[in-house]
C-alpha positions as CSV (number, residue, x, y, z in Angstrom):
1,X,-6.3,-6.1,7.7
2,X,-9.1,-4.5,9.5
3,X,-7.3,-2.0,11.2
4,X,-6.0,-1.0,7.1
5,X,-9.1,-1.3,5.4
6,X,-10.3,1.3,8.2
7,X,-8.1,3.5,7.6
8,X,-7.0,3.8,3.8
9,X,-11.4,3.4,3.4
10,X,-10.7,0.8,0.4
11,X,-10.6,-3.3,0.0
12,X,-6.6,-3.8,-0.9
13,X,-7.0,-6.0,-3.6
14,X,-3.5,-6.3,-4.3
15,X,-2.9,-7.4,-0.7
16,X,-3.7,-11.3,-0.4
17,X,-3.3,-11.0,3.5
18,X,-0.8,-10.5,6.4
19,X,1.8,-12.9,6.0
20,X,3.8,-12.3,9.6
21,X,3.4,-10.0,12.3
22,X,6.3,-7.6,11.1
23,X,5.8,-3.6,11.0
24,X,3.3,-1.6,8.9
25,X,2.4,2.2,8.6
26,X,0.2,4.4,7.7
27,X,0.6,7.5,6.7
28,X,-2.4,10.8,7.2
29,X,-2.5,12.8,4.3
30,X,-3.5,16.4,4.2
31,X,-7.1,15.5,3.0
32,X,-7.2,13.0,6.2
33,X,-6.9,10.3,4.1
34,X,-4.2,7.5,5.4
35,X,-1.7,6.0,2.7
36,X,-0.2,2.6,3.8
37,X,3.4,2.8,3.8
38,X,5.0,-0.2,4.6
39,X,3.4,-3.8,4.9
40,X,5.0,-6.6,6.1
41,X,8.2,-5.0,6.7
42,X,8.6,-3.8,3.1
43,X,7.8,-0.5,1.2
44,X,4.3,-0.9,0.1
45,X,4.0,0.0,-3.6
46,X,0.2,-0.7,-5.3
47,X,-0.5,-2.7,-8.0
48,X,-1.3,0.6,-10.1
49,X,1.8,2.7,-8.9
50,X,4.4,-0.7,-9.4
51,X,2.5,-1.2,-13.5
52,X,3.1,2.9,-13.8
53,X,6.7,2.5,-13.0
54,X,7.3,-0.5,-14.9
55,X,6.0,0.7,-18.2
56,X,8.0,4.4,-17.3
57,X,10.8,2.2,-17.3
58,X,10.1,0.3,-20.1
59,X,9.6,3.6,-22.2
60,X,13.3,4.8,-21.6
């Protein structure tokens, strides 16, 4: 979790902690800025991003 707060520079709320030692990624942006990937062997989708998608999907 350190190594991910240190990059992405903010406290992953929606991430309660590592759950197993599987694969995650980071991802540098064009600002320098890392975006986390994948966590815990899945593709990681925020809190924010995963309510944005339900409620698109909702609307159709």
């Amino acid at each position: 979790m350190a190594v991910l707060r240190m990059l992405t520079q903010e406290r992953l709320k929606d991430i309660g902690g590592i759950l197993n030692t599987g694969i995650r990624m980071v991802e540098e942006q064009k600002n320098g800025e890392f975006k986390i990937k994948i966590f815990n062997d899945k593709p990681y989708i925020s809190e924010e991003a995963r309510k944005a998608k339900e409620a698109k999907e909702a609307a159709l």
